[in-house]
Kinemage of the C-alpha trace (Angstrom):
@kinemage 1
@onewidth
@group {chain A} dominant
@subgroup {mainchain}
@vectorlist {calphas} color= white
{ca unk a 1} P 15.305 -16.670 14.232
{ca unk a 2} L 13.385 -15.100 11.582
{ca unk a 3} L 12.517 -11.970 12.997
{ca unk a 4} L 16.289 -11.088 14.199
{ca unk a 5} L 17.051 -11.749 10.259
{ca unk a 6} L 14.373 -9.553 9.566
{ca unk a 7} L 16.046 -6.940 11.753
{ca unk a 8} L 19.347 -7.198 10.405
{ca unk a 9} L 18.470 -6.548 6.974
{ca unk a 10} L 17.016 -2.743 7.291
{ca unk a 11} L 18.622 0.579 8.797
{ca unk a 12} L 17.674 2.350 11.414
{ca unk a 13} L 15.988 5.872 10.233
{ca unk a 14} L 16.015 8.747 12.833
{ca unk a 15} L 12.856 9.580 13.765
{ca unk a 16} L 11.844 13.204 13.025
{ca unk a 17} L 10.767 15.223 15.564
{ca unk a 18} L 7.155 15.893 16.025
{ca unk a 19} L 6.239 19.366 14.712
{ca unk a 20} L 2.696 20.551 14.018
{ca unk a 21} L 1.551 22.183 11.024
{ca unk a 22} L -2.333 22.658 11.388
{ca unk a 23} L -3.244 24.231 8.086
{ca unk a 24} L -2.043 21.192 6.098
{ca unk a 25} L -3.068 18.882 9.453
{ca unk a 26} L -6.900 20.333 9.086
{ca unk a 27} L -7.118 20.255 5.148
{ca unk a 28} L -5.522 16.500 5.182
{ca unk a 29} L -8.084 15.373 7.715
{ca unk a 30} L -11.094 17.073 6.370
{ca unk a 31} L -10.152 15.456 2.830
{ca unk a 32} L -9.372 11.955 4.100
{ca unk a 33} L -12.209 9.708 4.891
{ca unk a 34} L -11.063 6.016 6.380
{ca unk a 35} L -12.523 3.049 4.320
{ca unk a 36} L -15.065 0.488 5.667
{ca unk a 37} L -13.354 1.544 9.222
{ca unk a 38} L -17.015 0.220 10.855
{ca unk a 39} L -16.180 -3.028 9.130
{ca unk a 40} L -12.565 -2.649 10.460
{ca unk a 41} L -13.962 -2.479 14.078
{ca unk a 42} L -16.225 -5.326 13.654
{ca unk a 43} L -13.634 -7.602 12.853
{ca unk a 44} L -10.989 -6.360 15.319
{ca unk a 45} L -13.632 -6.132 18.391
{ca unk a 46} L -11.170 -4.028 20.162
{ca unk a 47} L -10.872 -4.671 24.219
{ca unk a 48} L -9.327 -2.720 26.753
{ca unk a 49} L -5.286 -2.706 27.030
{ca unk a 50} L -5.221 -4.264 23.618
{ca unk a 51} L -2.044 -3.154 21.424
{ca unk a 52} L -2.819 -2.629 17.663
{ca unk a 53} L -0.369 -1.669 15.016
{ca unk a 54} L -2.092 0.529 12.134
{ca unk a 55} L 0.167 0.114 9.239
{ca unk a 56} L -0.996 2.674 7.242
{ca unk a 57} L -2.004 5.464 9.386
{ca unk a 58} L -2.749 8.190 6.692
{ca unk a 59} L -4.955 11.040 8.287
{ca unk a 60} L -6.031 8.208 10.863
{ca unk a 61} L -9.383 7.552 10.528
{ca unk a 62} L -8.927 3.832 11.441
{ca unk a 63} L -6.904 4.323 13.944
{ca unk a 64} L -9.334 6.793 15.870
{ca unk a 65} L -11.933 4.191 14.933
{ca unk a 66} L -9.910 1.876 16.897
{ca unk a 67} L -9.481 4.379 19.904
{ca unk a 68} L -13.385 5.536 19.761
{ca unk a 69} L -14.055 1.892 19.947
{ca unk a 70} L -12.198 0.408 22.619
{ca unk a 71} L -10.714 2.838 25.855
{ca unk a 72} L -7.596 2.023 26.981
{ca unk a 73} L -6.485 0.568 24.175
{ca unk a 74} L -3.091 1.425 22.103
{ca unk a 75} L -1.923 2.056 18.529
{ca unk a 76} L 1.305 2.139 16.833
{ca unk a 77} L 0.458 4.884 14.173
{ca unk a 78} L 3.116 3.926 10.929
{ca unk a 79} L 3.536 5.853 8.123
{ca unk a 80} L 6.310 6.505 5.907
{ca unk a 81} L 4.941 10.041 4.633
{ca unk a 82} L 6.242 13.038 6.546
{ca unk a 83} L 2.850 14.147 6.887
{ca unk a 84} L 0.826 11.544 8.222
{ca unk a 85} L 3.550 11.086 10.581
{ca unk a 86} L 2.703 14.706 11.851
{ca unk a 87} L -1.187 13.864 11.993
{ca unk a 88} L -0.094 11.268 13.953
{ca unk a 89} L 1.735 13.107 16.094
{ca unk a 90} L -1.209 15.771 16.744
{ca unk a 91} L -3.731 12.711 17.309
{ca unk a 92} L -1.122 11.530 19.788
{ca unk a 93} L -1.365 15.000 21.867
{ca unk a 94} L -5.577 14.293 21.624
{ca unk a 95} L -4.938 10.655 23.040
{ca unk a 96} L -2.092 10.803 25.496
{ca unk a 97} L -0.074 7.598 25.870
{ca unk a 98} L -2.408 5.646 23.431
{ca unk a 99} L -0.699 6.265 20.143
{ca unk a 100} L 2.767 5.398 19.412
{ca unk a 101} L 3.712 7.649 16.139
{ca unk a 102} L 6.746 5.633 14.000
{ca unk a 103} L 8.235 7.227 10.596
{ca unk a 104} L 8.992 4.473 8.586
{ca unk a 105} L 7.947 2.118 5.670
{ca unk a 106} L 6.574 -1.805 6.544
{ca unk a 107} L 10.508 -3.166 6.157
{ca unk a 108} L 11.844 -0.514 8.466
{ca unk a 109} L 9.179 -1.422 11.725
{ca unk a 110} L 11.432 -4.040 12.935
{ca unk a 111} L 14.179 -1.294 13.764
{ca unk a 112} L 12.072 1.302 14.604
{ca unk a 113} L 10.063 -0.915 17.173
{ca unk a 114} L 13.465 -1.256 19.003
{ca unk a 115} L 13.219 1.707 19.693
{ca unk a 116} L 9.744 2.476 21.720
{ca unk a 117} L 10.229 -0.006 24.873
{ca unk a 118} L 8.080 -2.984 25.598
{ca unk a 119} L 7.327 -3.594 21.721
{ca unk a 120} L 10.267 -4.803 20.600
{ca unk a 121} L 8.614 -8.605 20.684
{ca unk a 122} L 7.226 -11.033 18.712
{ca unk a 123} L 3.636 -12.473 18.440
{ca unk a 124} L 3.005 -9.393 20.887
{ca unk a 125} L -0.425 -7.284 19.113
{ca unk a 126} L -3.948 -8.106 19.510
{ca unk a 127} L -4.303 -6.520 15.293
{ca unk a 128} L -2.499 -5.785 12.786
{ca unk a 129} L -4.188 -3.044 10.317
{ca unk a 130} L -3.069 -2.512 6.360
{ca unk a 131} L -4.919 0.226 3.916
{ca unk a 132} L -2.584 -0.436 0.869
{ca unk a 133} L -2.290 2.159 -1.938
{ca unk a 134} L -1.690 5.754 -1.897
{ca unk a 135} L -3.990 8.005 0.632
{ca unk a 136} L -6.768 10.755 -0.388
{ca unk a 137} L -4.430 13.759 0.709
{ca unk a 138} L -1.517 12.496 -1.365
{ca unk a 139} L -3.766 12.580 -4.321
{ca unk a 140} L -5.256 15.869 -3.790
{ca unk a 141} L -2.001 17.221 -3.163
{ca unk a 142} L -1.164 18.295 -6.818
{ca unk a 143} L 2.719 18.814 -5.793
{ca unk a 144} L 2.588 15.359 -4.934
{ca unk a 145} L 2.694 13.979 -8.513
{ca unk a 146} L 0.253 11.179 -7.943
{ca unk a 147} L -2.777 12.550 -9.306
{ca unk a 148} L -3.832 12.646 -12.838
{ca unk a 149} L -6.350 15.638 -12.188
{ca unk a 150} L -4.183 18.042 -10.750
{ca unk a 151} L -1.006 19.559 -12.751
{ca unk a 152} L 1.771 19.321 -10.801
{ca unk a 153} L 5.731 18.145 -10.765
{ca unk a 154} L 5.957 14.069 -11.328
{ca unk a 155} L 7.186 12.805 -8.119
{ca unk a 156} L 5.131 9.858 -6.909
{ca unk a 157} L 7.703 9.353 -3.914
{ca unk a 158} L 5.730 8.428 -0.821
{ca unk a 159} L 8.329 9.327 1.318
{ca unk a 160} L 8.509 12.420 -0.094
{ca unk a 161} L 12.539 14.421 0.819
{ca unk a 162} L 13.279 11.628 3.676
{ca unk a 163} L 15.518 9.776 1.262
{ca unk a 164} L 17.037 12.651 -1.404
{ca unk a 165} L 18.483 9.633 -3.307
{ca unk a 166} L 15.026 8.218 -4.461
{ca unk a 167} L 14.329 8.355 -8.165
{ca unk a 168} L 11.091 9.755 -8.704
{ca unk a 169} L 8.996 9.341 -11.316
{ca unk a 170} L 10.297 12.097 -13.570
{ca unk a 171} L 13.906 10.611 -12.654
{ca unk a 172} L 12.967 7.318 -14.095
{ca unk a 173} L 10.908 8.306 -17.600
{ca unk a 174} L 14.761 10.076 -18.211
{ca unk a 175} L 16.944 7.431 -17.623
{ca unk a 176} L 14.781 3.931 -18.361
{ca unk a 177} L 15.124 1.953 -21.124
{ca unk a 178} L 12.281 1.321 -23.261
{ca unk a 179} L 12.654 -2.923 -22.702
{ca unk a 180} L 12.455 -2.346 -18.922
{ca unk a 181} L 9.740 0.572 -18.885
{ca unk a 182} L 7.174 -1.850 -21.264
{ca unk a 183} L 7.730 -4.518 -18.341
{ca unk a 184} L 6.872 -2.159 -15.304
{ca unk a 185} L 3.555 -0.654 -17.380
{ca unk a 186} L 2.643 -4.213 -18.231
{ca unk a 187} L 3.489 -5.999 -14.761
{ca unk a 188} L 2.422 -2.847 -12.625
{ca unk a 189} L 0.223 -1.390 -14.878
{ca unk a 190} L -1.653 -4.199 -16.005
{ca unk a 191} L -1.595 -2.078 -19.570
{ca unk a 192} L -2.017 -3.947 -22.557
{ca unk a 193} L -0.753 -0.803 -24.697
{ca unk a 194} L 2.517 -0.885 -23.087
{ca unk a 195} L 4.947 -1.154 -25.662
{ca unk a 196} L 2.990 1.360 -27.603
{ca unk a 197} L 3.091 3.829 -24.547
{ca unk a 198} L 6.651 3.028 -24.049
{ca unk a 199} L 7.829 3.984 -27.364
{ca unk a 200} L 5.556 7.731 -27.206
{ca unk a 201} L 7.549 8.232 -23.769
{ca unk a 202} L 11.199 7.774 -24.656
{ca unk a 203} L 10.459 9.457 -28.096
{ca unk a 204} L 8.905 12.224 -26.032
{ca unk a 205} L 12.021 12.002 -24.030
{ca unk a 206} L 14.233 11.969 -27.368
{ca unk a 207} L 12.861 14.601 -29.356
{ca unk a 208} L 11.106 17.401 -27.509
{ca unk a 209} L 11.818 17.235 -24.182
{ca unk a 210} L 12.274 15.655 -20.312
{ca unk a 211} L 8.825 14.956 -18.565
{ca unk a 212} L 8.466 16.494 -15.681
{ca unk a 213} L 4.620 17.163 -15.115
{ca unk a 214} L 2.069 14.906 -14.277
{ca unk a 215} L -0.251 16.902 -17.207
{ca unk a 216} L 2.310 16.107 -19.588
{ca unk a 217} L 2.367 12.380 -18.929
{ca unk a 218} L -1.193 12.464 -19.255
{ca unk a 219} L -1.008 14.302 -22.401
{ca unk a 220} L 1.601 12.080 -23.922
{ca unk a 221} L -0.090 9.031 -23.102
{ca unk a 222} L -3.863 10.217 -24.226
{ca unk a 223} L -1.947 11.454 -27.567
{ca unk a 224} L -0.077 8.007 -28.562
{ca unk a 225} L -3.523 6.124 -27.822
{ca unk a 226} L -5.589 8.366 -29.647
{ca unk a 227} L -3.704 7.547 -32.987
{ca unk a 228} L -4.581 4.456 -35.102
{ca unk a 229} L -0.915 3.921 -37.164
{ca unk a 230} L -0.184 0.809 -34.666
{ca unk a 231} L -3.219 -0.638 -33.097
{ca unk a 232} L -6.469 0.610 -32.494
{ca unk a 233} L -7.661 4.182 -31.366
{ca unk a 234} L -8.364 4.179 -27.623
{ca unk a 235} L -10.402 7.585 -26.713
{ca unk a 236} L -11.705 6.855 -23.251
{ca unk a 237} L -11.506 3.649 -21.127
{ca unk a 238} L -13.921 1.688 -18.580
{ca unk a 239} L -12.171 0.198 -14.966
{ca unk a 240} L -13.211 -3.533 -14.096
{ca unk a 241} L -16.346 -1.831 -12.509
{ca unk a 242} L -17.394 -0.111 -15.279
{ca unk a 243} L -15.993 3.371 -14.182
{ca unk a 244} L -14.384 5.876 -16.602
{ca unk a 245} L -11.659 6.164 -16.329
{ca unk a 246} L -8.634 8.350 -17.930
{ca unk a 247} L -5.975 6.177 -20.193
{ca unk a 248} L -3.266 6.982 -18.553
{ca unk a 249} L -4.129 5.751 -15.092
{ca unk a 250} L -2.099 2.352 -15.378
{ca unk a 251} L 1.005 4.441 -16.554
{ca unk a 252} L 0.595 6.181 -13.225
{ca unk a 253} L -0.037 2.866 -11.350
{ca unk a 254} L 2.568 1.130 -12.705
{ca unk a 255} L 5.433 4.419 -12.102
{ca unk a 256} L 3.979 5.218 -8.286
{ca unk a 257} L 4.656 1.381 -7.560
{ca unk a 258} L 7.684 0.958 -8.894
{ca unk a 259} L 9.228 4.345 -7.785
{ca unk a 260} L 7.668 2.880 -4.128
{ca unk a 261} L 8.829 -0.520 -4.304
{ca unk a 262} L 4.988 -0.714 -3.656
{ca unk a 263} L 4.444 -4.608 -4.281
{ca unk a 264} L 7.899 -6.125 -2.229
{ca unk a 265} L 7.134 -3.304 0.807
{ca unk a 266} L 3.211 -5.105 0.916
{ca unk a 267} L 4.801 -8.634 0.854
{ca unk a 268} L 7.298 -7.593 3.662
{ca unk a 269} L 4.474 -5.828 5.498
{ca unk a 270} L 2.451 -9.533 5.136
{ca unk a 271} L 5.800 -11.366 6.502
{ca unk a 272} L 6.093 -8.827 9.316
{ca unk a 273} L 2.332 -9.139 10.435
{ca unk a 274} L 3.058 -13.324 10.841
{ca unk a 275} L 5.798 -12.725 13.071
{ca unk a 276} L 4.341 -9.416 15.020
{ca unk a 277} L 0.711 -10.701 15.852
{ca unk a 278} L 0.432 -13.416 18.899
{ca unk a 279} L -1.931 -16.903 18.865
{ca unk a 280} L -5.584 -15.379 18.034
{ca unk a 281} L -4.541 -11.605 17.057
{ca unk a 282} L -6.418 -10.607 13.949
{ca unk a 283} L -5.326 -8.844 10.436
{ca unk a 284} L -7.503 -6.376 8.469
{ca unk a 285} L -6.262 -5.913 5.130
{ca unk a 286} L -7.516 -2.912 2.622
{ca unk a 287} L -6.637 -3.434 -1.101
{ca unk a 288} L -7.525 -0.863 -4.023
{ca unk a 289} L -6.265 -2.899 -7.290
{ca unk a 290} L -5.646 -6.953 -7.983
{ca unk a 291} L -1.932 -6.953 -7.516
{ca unk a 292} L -1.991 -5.654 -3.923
{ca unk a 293} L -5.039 -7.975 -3.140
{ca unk a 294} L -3.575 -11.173 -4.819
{ca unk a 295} L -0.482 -10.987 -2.562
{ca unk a 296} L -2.038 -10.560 0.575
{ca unk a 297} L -4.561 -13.813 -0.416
{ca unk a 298} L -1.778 -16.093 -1.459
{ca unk a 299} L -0.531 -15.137 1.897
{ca unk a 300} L -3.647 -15.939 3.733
{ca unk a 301} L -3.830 -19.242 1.971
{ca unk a 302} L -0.017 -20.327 2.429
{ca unk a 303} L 0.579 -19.909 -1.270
{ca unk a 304} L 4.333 -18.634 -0.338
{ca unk a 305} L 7.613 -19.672 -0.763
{ca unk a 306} L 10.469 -18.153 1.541
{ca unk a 307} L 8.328 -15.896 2.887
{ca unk a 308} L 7.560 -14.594 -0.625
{ca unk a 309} L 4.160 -14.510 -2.011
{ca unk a 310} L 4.374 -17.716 -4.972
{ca unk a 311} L 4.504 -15.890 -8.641
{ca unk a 312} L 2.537 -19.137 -9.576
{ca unk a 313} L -1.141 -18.904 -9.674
{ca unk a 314} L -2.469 -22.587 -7.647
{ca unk a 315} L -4.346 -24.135 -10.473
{ca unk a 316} L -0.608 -24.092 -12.758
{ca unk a 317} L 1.059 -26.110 -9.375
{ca unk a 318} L 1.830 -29.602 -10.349
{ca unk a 319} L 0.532 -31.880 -8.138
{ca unk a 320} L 2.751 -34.953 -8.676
{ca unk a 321} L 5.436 -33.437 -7.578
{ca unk a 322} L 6.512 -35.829 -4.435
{ca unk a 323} L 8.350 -33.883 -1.221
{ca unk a 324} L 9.628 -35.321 2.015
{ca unk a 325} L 6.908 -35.704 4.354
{ca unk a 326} L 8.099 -32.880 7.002
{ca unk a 327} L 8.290 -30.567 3.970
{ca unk a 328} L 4.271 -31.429 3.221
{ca unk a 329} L 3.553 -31.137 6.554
{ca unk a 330} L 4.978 -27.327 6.957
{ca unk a 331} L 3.670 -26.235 3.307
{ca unk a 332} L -0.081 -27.335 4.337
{ca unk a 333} L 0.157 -26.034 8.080
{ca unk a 334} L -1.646 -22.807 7.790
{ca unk a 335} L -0.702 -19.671 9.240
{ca unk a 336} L -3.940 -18.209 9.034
{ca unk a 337} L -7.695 -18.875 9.485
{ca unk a 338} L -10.113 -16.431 7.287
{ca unk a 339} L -12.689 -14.925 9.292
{ca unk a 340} L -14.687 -13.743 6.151
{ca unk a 341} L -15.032 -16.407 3.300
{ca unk a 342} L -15.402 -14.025 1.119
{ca unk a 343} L -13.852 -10.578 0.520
{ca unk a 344} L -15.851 -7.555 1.367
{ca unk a 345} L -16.587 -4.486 -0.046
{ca unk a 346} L -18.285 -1.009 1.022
{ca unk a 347} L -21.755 -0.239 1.181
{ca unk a 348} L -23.536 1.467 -1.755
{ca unk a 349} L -24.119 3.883 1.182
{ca unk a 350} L -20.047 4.472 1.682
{ca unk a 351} L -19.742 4.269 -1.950
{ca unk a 352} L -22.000 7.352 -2.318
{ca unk a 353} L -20.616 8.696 0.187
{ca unk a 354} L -16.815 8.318 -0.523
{ca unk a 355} L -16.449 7.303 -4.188
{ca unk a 356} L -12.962 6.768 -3.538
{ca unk a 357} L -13.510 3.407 -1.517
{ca unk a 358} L -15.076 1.932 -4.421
{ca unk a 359} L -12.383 -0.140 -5.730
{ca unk a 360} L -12.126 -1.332 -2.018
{ca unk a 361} L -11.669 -5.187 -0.950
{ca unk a 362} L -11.565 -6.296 2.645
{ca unk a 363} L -9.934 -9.131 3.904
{ca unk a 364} L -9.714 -10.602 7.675
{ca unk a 365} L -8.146 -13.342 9.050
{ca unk a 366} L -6.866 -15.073 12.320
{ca unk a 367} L -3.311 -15.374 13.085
{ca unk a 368} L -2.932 -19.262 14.446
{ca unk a 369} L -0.677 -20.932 16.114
C-alpha cells in the first residue's frame, strides 16, 4: 500500500525532549499572530473527540483556535523548528491530553506517528491544517537568517542544528555554480534578473569575500541592480499587490526554499493529507506566494501524476491523447471536493491588523471517498 511505501522511505528522528524556555516561548507568542484562524474554524466546524493534525504549528494560534473552538477535541501539533516544538510542548501542559507535540518535517509524520499509539492509521483525522512558508518569529529572529530587515548570519535552515549536515544558505552561495544558482533564483525566486544577480554573487564570492550575512546579500543584490552596464537600473520594486518591496526578496525566497526543500516537503505534505484524512475530513490550506499555492490547487483538482503535483499547466495538456479506459476513469475520479470556489483572503480588518497575512490565500476542500 501506499502509505507503508510512504513509511519506508523516511527515518525515524528521535524526538527531543520537551524543555521549556519561557523568555523565547513569551516573545515568540506575543510576535506571532495565526492567519484567517476564524476562517480556519469556520471551515473545520470542529466537534467534540475530533482528531486534527496542525501541520504547521508555529506559535499555535490555529491550533488553540481549534481547541477554543471545539472541547474535547485533539491536535497533533507538527513542526520541524526546535522552537515551535517547545511552544508546543508548553501549550500541551495548558491542554492536558489534547495536544500531541511531534518534531518533524511533513515527510517524516509517517514515522513519527508510529510512534504516539492509536494514530498510526490511515484515513483516521477529522482535518488536516497547512500554514506554508516561514513563521513571524523565524523572521523576527535576526540569527535566523530569513529576514531581510534584521542583520544577522545567513542560515535560512528551518530546522535549525537538528540536522548539522544541512547546507545553509551561506553554505550554498560558496559552493554553487553560477548555471545552477540562476535556475533556483529564477524557478524559486520567480526573479527575472537572475542571471544578472547570479553573476554579482559568485563574483562577490570570487573577489572580495564569502557571504555570510543576510545585510550583505542584501547589499550585493541592491548594488548589481542599481547599475545600468547590463540591463536596466532597478532602485525599488512593487509585489503583485502593489507593496514595496526590497529587491532582494526573491533571492531570499528562492535560497530559504531551496536550502528547505520547501516546494517537494509541501507536495509530500499534500500526498500525506490524501492518505491521513478519512471519507468527509476536511483540509485548510494557507499559502503566502504562487508556487506554494499552485501545488496545493493542482492537487485539489487531480492535476498530479504519481502523486506529484503535474509541472504542466492544464490549458498546455493535449487532449487527443487516447488512454485505456480504467486509466481515464482513475485520472478524472477526484480526490477532493472544494468547499470554497474561490480562494480566500483576509479581511482589510486582519490586514490592518497583521500586515503580514496580506499575501495570504485560503483554500478548503473535502477529502472524498
Amino acid at each position: 500500500m501506499l502509505w507503508h511505501s510512504l513509511r519506508s522511505v523516511v527515518r525515524l528522528n528521535v524526538l527531543e525532549r520537551c524543555y521549556s524556555t519561557a523568555s523565547s516561548s513569551n516573545k515568540a507568542t506575543t510576535l506571532h499572530r495565526a492567519v484567517m484562524a476564524a476562517e480556519m474554524v469556520k471551515f473545520f466546524e470542529p466537534q467534540r473527540e475530533q482528531v486534527f493534525i496542525d501541520m504547521t504549528f508555529g506559535a499555535g494560534g490555529h491550533t488553540r483556535a481549534l481547541l477554543e473552538a471545539a472541547p474535547g477535541s485533539t491536535v497533533i501539533a507538527l513542526d520541524r523548528d526546535p522552537l515551535a516544538y517547545r511552544l508546543a510542548c508548553e501549550m500541551a501542559d495548558q491542554f492536558p491530553g489534547r495536544i500531541v507535540p511531534l518534531l518533524g518535517r511533513f515527510s517524516e509524520l509517517p514515522a513519527l506517528l508510529r510512534t504516539v499509539e492509536g494514530y498510526d492509521r490511515q484515513r483516521y483525522f477529522n482535518g488536516i491544517l497547512f500554514d506554508f512558508g516561514c513563521s513571524s518569529m523565524q523572521f523576527d529572529e535576526a540569527s535566523r537568517g530569513f529576514s531581510l530587515s534584521r542583520d544577522g548570519p545567513l542560515d535560512m535552515r528551518m530546522d535549525s542544528d537538528r540536522y548539522p549536515e544541512q547546507l545553509s544558505a551561506a553554505d550554498v552561495l560558496a559552493r554553487i555554480q553560477e548555471p545552477d544558482l540562476v535556475r533556483i533564483l529564477k524557478v524559486y525566486g520567480e526573479e527575472k534578473q537572475a542571471k544578472k544577480i547570479a553573476r554579482a554573487i559568485v563574483n562577490a564570492r570570487f573577489t572580495v569575500k564569502r557571504i555570510e550575512t543576510t545585510a550583505e546579500l542584501a547589499s550585493i543584490v541592491a548594488h548589481c541592480l542599481s547599475q545600468p552596464e547590463s540591463g536596466p537600473a532597478i532602485d525599488f520594486r512593487q509585489d503583485k499587490l502593489r507593496r514595496p518591496a526590497h529587491v532582494a526578496t526573491k533571492t531570499f525566497q528562492a535560497l530559504r526554499i531551496f536550502v528547505n526543500n520547501e516546494l517537494n516537503e509541501i507536495n509530500y505534505g499534500m500526498v500525506l493529507a490524501k492518505h491521513l484524512l478519512r471519507t468527509g475530513g476536511k483540509l485548510v490550506t494557507i499559502t503566502f506566494h504562487s508556487l506554494e499555492d499552485t501545488i496545493v490547487k493542482r492537487h485539489l483538482t487531480g492535476h498530479v501524476v504519481d502523486d506529484v503535483a503535474s509541472k504542466v499547466p492544464l490549458q498546455y495538456i493535449s487532449h487527443t491523447l487516447a488512454h485505456e479506459t480504467d486509466t481515464m476513469q482513475e485520472m478524472m475520479r477526484p480526490n477532493w471536493k472544494q468547499i470554497n470556489k474561490h480562494v480566500l483572503v483576509p479581511t482589510d480588518t486582519e490586514v490592518a491588523e497583521n500586515p503580514r497575512s496580506r499575501s495570504a490565500k485560503l483554500r478548503a476542500a473535502v477529502r472524498l471517498s
